[in-house]
N, C-alpha and C positions, 0 to 999 in steps of 0.2 A: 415182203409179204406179211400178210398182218396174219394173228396167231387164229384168227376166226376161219380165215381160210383154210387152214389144215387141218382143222375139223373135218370137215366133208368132204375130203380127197378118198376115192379106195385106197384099197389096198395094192391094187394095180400101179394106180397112181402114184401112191407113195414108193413102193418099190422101184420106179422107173425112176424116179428125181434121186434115190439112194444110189441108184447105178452109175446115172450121170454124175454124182458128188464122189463117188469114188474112183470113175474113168477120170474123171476131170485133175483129181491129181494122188498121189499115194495116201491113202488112210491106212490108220490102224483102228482095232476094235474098237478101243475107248473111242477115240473120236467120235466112228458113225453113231456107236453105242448114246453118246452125249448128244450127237444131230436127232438123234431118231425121238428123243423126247419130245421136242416140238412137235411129233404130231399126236401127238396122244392117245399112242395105241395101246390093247391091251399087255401084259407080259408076253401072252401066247402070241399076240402077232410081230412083234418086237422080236422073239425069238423068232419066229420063222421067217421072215425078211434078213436076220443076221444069220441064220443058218443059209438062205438063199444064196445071199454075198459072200460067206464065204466057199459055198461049194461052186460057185461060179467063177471062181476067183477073182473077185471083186477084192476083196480084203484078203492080205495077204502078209502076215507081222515082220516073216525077212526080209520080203522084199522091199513094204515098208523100213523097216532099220536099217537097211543098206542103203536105199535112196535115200533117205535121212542122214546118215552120215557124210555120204558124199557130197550131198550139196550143204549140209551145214558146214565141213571142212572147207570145201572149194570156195564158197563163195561167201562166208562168214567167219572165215580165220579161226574155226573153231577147234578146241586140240581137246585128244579123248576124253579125259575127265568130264567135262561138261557136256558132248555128246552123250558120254553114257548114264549120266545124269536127268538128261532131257530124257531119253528111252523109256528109263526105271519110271518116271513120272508118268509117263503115258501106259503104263504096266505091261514093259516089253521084257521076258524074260531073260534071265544073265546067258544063257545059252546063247541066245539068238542075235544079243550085244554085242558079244565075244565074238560073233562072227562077223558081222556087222562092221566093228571095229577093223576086220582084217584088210575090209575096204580100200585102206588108206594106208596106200605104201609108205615102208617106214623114211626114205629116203625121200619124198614129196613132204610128208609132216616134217621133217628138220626144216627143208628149203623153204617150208612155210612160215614156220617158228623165227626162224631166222631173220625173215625179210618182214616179218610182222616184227619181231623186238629189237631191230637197226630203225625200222622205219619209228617207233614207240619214243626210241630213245632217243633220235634225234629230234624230236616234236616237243618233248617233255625241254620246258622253257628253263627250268633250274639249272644252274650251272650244277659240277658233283656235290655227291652230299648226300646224307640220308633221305633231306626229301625227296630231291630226285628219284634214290634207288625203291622209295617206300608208292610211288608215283608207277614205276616202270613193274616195281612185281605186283602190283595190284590190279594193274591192268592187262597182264598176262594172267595172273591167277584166274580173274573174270572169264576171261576167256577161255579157262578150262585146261593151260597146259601142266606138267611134271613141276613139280616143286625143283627137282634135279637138274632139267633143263635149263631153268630160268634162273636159279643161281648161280649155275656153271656161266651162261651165259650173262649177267652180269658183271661176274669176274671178267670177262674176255673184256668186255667194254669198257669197264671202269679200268685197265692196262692200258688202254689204248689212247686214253685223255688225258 
């Protein structure tokens, strides 16, 4: 859509394409707050379209950081650090992290951690050695796990070759 067309949309209209942007999949504030510039509203109506969404529950921050988590853990191998990272960026407060966080059983995130840095380690083409190990925590670091996890589990591998 070209930026001439949101020009001349009401307010009606703008409102109704935020609803469908927000049904469509979890937002948080920032996001729509960031969408809603394209159409070039006053502050006052900015505000009242974001007031609309969220008494409608359109926008909703835990439920966004909790579907955020779960699916960045589930299906992105991602471990807390960097989920709550990603949050803080999008100005989700520690509060709602914290809870957010609690998502993800602690017994799922080992079995995760684990089959992500068996499967890492064996991919990494270096025989042992610093590269390798410099190789193997770098890309679990990336990925957001425990400094504590990833050198325990180091150890366990590098015993094992």
């Amino acid at each position: 859509m070209n930026k001439k067309a949101n020009i001349n949309l009401s307010l009606q209209e703008i409102r109704a394409k935020m609803e469908y942007y927000c049904a469509y999949q979890e937002r948080c504030y920032k996001e729509v707050e960031e969408k809603l510039f394209s159409f070039y509203l006053t502050l006052d109506e900015k505000e009242t379209i974001l007031i609309y969404l969220i008494e409608n529950n359109y926008i909703n921050e835990e439920r966004f950081a909790k579907s955020f988590t779960r699916g960045k853990h589930n299906y992105k191998n991602w471990g807390k650090n960097r989920i709550k990272n990603e949050l803080k960026f999008r100005d989700i407060s520690s509060k709602i992290i914290e809870t957010a966080l609690k998502e993800i059983e602690n017994e799922t995130y080992l079995e995760n951690f684990n089959a992500l840095a068996e499967k890492n380690w064996s991919n990494i083409k270096q025989t042992k050695g610093p590269k390798k190990n410099k190789k193997f925590i770098d890309f679990l670091l990336r990925k957001g796990y425990e400094n504590n996890l990833i050198y325990n589990k180091l150890n366990e591998l590098e015993k094992e070759q």
